[in-house]
Z-matrix of the N, CA and C atoms (Angstrom, degrees):
N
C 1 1.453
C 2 1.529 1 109.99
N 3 1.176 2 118.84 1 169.19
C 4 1.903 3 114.24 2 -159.86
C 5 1.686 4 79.42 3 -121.87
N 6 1.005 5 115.55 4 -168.88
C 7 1.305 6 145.40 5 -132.05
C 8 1.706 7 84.95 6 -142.98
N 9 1.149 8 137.57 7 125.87
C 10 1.664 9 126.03 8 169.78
C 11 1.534 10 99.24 9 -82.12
N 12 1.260 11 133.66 10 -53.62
C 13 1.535 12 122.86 11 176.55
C 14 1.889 13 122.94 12 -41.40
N 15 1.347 14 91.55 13 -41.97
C 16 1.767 15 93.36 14 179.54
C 17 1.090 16 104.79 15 -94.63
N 18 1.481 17 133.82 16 6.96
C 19 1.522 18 121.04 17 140.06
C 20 1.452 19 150.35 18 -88.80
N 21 1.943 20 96.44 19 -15.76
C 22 1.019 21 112.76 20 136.53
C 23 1.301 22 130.35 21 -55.37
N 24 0.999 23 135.22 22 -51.02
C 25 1.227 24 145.87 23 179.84
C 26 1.656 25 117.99 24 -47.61
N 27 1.440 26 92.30 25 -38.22
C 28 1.551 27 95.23 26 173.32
C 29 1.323 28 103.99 27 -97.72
N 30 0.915 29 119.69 28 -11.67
C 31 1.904 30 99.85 29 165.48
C 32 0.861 31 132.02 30 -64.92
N 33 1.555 32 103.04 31 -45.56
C 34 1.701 33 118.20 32 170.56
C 35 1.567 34 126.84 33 -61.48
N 36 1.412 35 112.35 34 -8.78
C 37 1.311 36 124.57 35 173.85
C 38 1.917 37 107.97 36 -63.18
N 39 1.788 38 95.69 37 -40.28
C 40 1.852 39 100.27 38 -178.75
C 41 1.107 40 85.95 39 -119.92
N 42 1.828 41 147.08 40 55.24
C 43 1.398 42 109.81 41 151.55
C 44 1.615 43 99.17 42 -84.21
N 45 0.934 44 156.92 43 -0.38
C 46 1.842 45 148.78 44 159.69
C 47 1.827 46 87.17 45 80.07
N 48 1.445 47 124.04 46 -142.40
C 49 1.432 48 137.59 47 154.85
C 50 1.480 49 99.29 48 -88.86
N 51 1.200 50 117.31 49 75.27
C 52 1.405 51 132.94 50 147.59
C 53 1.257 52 138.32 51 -83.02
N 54 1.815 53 132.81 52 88.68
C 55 1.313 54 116.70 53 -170.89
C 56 1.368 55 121.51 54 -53.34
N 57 2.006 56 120.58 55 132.84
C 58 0.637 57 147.70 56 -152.22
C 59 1.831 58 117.91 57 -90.99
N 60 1.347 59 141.42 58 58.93
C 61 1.741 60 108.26 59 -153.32
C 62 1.683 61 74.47 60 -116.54
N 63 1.799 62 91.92 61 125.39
C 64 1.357 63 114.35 62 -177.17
C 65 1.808 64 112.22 63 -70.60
N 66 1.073 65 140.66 64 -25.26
C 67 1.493 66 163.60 65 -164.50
C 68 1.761 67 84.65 66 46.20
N 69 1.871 68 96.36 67 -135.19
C 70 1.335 69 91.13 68 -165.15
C 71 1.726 70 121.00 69 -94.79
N 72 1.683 71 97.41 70 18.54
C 73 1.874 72 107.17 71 145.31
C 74 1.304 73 117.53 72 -65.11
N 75 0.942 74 139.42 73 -20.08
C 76 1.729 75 150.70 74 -156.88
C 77 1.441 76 93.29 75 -51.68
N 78 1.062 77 123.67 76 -66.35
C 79 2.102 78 120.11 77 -172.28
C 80 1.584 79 91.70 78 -46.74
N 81 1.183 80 140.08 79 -59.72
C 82 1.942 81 127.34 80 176.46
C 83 1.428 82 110.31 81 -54.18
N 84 1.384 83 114.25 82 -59.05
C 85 1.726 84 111.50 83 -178.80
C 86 1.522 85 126.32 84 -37.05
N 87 1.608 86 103.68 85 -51.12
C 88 1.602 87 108.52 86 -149.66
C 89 1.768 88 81.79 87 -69.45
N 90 1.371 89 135.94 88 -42.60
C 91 1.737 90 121.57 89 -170.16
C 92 1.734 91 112.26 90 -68.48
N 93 0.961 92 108.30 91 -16.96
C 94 1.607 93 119.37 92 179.56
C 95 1.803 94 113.70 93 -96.38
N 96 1.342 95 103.50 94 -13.66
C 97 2.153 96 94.54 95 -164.63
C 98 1.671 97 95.29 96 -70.21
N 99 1.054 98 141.56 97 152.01
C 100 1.484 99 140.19 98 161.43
C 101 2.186 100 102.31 99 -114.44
N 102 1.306 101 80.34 100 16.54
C 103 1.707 102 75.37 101 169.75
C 104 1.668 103 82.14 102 -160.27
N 105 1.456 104 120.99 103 100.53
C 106 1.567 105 142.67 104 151.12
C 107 1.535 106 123.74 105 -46.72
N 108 1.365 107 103.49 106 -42.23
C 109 1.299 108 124.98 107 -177.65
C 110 1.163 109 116.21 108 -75.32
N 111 1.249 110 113.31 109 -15.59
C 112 1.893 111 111.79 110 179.91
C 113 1.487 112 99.75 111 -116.88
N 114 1.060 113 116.95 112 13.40
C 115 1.903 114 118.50 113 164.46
C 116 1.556 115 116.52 114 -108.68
N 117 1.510 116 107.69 115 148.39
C 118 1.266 117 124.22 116 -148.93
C 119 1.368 118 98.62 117 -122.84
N 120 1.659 119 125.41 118 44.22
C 121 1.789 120 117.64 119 -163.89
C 122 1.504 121 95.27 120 -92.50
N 123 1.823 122 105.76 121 110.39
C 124 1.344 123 124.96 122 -165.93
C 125 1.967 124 105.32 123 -94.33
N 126 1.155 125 127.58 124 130.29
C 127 1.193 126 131.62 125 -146.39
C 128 1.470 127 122.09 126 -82.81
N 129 1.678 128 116.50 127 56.71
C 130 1.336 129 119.03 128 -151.28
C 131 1.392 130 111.75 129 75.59
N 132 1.350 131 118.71 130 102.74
C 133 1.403 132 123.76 131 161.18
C 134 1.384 133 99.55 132 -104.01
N 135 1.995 134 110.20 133 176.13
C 136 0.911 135 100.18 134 -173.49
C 137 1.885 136 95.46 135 -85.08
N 138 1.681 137 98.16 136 172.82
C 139 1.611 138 87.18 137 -164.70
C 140 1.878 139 116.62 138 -76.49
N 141 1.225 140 105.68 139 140.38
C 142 1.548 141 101.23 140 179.64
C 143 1.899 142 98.31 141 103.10
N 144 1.219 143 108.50 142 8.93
C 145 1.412 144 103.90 143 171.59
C 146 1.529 145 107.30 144 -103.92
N 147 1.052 146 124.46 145 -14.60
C 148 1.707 147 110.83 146 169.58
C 149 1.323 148 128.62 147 -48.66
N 150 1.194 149 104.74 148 -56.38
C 151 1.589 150 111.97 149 161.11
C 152 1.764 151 121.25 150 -27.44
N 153 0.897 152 108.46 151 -56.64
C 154 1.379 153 118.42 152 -176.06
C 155 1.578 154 121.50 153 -79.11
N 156 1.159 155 121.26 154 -31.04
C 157 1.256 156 128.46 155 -163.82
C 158 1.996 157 83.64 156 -93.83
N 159 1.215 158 101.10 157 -30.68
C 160 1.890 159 96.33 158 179.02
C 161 1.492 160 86.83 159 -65.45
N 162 0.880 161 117.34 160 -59.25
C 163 1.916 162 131.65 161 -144.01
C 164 1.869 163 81.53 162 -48.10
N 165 1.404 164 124.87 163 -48.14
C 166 1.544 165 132.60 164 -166.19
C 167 1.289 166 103.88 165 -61.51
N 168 1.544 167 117.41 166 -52.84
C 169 1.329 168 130.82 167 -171.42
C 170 1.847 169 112.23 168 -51.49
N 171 0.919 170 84.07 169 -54.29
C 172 1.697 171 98.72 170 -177.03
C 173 2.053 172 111.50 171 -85.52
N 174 1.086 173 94.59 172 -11.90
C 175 1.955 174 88.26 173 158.51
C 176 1.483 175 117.65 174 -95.15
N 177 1.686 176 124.11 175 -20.81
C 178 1.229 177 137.42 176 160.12
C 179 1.203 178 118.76 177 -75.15
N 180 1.394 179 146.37 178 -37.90
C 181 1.244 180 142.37 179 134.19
C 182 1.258 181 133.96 180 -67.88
N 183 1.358 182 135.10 181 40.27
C 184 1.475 183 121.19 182 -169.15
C 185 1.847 184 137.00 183 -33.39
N 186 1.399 185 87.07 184 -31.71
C 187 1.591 186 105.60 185 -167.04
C 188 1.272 187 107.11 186 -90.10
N 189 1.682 188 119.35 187 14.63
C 190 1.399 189 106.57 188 -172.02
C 191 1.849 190 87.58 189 -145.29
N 192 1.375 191 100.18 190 119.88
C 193 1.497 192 117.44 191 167.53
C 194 2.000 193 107.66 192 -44.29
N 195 0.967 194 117.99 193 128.68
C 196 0.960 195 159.60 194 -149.52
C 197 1.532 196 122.76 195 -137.67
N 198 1.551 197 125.61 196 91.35
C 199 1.633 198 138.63 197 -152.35
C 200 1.731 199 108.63 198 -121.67
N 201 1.304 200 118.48 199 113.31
C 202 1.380 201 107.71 200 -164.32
C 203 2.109 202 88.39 201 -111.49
N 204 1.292 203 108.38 202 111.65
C 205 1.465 204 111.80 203 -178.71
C 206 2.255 205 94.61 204 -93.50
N 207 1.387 206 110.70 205 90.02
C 208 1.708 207 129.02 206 -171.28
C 209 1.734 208 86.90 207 -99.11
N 210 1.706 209 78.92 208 168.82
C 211 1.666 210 98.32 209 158.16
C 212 1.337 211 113.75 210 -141.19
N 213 1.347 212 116.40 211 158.20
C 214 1.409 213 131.96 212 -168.53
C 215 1.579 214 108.21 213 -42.06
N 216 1.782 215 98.87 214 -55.46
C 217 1.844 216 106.38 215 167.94
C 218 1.357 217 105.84 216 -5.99
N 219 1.824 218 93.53 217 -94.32
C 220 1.538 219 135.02 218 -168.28
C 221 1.707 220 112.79 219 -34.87
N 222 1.954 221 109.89 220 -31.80
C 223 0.770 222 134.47 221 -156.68
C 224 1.825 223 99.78 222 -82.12
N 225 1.419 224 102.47 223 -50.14
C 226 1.928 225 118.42 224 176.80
C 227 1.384 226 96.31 225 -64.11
N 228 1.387 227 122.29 226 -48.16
C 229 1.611 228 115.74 227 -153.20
C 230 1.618 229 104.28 228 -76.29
N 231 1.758 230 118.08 229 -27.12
C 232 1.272 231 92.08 230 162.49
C 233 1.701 232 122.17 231 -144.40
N 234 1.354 233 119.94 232 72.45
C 235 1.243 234 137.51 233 -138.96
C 236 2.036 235 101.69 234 -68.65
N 237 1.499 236 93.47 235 -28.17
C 238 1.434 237 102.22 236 172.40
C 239 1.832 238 113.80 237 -46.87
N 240 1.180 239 110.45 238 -31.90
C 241 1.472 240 121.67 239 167.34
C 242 1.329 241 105.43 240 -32.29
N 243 1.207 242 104.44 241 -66.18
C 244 1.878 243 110.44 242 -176.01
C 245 1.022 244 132.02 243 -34.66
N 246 1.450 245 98.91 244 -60.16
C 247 1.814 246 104.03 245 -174.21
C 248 1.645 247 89.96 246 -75.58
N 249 1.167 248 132.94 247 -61.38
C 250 1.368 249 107.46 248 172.17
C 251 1.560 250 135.65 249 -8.22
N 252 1.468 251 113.53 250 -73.35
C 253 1.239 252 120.41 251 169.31
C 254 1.454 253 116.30 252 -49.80
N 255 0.991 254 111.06 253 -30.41
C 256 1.884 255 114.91 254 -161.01
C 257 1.138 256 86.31 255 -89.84
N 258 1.994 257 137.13 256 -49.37
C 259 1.377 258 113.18 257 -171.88
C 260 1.722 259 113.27 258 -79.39
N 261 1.392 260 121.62 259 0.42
C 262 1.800 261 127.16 260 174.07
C 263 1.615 262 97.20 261 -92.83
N 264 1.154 263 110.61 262 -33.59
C 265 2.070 264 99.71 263 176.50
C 266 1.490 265 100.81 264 39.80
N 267 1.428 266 113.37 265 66.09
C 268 1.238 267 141.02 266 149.89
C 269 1.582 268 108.49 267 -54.28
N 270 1.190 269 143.02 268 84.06
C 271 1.594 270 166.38 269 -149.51
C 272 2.178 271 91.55 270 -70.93
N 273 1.286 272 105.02 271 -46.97
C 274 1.402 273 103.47 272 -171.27
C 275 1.601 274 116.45 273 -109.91
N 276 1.842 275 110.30 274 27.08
C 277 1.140 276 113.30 275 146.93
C 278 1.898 277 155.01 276 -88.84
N 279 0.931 278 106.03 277 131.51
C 280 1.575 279 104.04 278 -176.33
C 281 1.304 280 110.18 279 -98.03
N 282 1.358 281 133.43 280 106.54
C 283 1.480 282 96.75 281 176.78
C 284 1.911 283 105.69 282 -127.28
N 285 1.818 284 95.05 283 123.65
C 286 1.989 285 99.06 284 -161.21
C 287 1.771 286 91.07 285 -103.99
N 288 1.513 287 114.88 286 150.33
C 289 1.103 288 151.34 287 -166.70
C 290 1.072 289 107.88 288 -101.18
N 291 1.485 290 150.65 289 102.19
C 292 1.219 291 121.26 290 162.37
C 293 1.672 292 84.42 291 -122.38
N 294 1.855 293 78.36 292 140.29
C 295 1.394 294 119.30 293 -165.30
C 296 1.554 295 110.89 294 -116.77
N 297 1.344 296 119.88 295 98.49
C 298 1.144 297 136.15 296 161.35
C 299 1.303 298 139.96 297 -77.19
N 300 1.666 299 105.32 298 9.12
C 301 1.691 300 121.08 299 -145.74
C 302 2.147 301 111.84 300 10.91
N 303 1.258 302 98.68 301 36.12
C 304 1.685 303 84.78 302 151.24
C 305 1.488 304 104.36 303 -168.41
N 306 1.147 305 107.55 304 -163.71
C 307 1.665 306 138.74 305 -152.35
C 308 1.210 307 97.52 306 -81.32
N 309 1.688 308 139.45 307 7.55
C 310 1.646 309 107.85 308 -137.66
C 311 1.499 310 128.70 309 -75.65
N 312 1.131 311 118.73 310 14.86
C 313 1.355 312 129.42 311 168.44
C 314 1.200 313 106.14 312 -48.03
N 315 1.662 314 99.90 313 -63.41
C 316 1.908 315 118.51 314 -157.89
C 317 1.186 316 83.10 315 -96.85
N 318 1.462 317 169.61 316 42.90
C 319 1.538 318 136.83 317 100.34
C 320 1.931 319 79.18 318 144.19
N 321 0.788 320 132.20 319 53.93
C 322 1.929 321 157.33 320 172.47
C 323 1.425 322 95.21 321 24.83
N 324 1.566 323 114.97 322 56.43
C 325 1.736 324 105.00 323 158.53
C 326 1.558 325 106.31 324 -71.69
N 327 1.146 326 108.01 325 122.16
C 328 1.825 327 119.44 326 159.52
C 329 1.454 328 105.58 327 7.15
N 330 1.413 329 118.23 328 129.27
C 331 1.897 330 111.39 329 139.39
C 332 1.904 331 105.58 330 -75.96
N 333 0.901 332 91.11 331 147.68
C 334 1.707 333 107.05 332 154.57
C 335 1.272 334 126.05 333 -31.64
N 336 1.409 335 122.32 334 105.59
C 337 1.436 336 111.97 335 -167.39
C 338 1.390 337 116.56 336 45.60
N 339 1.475 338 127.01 337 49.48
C 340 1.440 339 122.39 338 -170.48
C 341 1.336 340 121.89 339 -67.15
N 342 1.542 341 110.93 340 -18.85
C 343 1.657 342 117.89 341 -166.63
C 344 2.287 343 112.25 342 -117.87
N 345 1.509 344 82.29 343 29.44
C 346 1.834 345 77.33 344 -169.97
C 347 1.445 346 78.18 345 -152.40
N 348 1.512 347 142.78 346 -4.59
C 349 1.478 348 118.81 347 177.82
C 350 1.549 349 101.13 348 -112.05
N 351 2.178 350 94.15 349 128.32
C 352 1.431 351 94.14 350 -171.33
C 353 1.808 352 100.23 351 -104.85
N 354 1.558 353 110.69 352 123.55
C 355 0.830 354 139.39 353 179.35
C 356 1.993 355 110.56 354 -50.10
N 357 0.985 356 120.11 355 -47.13
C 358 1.393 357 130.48 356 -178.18
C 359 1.258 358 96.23 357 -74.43
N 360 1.428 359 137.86 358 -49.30
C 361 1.610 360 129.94 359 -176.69
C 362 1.720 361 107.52 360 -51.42
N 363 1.323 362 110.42 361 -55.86
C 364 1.576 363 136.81 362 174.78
C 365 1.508 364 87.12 363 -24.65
N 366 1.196 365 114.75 364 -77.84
C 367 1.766 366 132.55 365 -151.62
C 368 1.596 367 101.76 366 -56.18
N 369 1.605 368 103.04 367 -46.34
C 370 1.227 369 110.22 368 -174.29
C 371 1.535 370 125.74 369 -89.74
N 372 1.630 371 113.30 370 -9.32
C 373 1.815 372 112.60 371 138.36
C 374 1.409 373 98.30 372 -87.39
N 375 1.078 374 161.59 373 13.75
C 376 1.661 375 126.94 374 134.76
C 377 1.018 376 126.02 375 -104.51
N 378 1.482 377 118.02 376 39.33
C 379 1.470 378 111.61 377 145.43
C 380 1.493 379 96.57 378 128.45
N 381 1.180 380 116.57 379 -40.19
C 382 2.099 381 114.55 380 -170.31
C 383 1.433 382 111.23 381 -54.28
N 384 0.913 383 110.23 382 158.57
C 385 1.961 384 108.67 383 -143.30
C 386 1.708 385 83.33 384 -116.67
N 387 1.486 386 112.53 385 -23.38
C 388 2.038 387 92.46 386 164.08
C 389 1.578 388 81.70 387 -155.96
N 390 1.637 389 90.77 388 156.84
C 391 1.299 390 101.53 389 172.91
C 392 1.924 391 95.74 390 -152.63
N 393 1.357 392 106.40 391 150.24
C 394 1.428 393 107.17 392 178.19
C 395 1.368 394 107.81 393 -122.58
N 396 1.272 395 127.36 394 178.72
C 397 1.656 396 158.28 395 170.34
C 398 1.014 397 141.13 396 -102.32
N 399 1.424 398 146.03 397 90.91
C 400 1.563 399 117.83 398 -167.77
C 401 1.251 400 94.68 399 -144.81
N 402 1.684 401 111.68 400 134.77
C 403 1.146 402 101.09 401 172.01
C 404 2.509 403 105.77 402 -117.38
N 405 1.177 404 84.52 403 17.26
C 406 1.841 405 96.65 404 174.84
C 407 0.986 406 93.95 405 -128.42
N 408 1.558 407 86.23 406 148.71
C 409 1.806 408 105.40 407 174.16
C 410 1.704 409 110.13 408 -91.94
N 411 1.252 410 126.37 409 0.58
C 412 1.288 411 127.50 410 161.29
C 413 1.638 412 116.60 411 -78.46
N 414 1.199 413 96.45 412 -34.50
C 415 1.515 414 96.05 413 169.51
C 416 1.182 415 123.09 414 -81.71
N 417 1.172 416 140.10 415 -52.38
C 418 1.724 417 145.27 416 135.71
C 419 1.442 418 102.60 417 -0.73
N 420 1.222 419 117.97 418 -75.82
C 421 1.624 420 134.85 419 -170.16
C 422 1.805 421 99.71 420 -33.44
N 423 1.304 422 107.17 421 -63.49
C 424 1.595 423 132.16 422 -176.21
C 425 1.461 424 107.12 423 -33.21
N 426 1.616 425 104.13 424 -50.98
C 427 1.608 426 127.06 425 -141.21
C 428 1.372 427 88.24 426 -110.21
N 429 1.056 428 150.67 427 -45.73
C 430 1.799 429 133.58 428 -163.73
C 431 0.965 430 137.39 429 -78.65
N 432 1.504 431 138.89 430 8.96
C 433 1.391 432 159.42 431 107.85
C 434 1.195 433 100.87 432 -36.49
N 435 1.052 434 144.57 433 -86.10
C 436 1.022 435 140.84 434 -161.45
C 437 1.457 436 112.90 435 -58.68
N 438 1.312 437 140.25 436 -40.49
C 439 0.853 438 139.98 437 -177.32
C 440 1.928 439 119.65 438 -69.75
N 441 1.479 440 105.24 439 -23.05
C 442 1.573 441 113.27 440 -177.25
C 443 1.685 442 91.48 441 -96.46
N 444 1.404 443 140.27 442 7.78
C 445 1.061 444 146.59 443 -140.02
C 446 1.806 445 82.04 444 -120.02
N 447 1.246 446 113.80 445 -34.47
C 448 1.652 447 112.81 446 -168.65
C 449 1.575 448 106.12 447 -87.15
N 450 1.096 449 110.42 448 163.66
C 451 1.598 450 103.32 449 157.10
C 452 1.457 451 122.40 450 -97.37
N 453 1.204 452 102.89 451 128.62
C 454 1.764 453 122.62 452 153.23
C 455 1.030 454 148.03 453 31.28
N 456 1.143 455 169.55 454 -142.89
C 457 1.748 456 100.23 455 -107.89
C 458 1.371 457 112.55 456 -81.27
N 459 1.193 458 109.45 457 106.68
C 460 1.361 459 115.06 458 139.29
C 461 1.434 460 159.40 459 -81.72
N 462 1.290 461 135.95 460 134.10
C 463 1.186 462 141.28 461 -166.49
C 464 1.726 463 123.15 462 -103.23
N 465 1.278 464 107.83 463 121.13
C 466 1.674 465 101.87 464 -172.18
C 467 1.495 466 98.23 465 -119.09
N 468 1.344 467 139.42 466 126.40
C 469 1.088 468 147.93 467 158.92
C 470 1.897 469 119.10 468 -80.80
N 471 1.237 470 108.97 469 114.87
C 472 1.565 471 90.64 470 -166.38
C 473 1.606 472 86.12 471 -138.34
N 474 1.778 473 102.28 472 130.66
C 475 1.321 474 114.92 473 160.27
C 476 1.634 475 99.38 474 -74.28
N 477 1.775 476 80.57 475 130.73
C 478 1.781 477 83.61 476 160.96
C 479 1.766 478 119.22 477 -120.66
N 480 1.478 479 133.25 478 -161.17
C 481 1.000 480 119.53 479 163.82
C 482 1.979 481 96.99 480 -101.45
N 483 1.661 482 90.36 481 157.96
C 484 1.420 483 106.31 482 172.34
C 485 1.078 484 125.27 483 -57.59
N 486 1.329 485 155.75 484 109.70
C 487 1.478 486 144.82 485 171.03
C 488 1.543 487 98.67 486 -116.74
N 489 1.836 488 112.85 487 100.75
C 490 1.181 489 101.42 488 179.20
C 491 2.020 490 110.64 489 -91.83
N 492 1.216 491 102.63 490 177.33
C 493 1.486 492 102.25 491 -178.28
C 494 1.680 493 95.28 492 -127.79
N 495 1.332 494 90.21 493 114.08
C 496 1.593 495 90.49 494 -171.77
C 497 1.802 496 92.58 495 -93.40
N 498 1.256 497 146.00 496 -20.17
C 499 1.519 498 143.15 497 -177.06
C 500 1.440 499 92.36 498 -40.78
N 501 1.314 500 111.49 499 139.49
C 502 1.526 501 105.68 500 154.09
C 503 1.478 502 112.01 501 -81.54
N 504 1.213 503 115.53 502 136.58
C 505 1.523 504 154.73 503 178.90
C 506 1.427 505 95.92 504 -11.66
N 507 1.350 506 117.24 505 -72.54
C 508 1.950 507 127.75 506 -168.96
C 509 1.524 508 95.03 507 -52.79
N 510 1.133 509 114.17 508 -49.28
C 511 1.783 510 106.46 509 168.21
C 512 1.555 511 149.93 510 -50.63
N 513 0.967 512 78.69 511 -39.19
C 514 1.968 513 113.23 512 175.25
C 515 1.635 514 93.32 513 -32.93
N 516 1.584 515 124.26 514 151.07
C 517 1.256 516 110.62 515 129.24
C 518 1.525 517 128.01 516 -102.40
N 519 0.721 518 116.72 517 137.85
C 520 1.431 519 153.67 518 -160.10
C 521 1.700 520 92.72 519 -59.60
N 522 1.797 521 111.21 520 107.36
C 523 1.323 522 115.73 521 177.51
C 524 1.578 523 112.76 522 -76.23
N 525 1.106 524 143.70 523 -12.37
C 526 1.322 525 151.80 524 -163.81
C 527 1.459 526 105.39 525 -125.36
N 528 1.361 527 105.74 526 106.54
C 529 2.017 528 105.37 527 176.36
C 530 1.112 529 84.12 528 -120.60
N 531 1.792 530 138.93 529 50.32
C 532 1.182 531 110.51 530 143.35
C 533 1.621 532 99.10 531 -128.94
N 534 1.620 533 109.34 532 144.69
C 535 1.852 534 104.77 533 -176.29
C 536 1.109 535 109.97 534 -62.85
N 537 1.348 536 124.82 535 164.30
C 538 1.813 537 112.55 536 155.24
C 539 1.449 538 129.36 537 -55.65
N 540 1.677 539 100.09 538 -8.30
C 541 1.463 540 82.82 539 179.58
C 542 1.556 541 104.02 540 -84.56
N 543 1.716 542 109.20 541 -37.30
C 544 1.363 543 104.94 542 170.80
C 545 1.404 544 140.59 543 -28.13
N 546 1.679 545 81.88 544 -58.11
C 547 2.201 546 100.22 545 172.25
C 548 1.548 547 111.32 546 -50.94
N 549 1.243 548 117.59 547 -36.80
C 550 1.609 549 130.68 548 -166.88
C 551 1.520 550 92.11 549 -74.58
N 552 1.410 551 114.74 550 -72.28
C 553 1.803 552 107.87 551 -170.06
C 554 1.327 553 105.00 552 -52.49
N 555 1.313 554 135.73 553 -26.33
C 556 1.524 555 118.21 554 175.22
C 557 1.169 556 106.75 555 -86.30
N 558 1.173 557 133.68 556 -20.40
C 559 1.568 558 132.42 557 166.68
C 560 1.342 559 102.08 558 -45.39
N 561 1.074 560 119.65 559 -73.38
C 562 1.408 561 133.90 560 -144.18
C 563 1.776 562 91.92 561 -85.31
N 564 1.112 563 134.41 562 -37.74
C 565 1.607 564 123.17 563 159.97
C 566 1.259 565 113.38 564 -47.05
N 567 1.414 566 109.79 565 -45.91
C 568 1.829 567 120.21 566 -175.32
C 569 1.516 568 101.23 567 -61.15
N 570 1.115 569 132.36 568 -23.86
C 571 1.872 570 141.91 569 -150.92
C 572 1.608 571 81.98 570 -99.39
N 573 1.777 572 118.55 571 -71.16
C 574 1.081 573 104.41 572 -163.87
C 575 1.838 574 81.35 573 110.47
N 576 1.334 575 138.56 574 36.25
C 577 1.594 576 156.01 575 165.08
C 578 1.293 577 128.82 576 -94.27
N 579 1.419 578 123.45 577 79.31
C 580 1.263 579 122.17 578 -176.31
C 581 1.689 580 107.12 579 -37.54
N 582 1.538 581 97.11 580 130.56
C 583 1.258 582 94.49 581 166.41
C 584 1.597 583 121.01 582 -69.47
């Protein structure tokens, strides 16, 4: 299993001006992005909405690569996402998995069959024209240039390690102090997008 920080870390080495929407990696992302302005860390959605709100991001920008950092959760709760994306074949989408087999937001109760459902097969019966696997970050490292190097939609399945958050929720501090509308007006300053 990889480490989610040292895989961030190596992403960000080739994200180029790559839009950024952290899903529910966002508490690792926002200390690692070196470009803020091209990330989209949306403030608790409900779960299984990342997918989609990327899927928007990247049909409104076409010309700009487009990186959806999801989790498997988000991934069960709304799988209809998939064939979606695969039947829009969004050309400048990425969309990576990190797979923790659990909950760890809400205190790491199990996903469903967390350790026998392969996430890249999923992508690739609904429609995504490649999808990969990794469960090392040496191998990842090898493969992710190359992989943002292809066009769209793509699917990355990545074992990660567990980091659960046992705080209850009202406690937490809050990794994202900027609103979505915030993230958006700097988006769109960063684009050069009349408001």
């Amino acid at each position: 299993m990889i480490d989610t920080t040292e895989l961030l870390k190596t992403f960000n080495r080739h994200r180029g001006d790559t839009i950024v929407i952290p899903g529910r990696g966002g508490r690792f992302w926002v200390g690692i992005s070196d470009k803020p302005n091209l990330d989209l860390p949306l403030a608790d959605p409900a779960m299984g909405g990342h997918a989609s709100f990327a899927l928007g991001v990247a049909m409104a920008l076409p010309h700009r690569k487009v990186v959806l950092f999801d989790s498997e959760g988000d991934v069960q709760m709304s799988m209809g996402a998939l064939a979606t994306i695969a039947e829009q074949k969004p050309a400048n989408f990425y969309h990576f998995v990190l797979d923790n087999e659990c909950y760890a937001t809400t205190g790491g109760q199990p996903v469903p069959n967390a350790s026998r459902v392969r996430y890249d097969q999923l992508a690739l019966s609904a429609g995504y024209p490649e999808a990969h696997a990794f469960d090392n970050l040496e191998t990842f490292s090898i493969n992710v240039e190359r992989i943002l190097s292809k066009p769209g939609p793509v699917f990355v399945a990545l074992k990660v390690k567990a980091e659960v958050m046992n705080v209850p929720i009202g406690a937490r501090r809050k990794w994202n102090a900027r609103s979505a509308v915030q993230c958006i007006a700097d988006l769109k300053k960063e684009l050069g997008i009349a408001s």
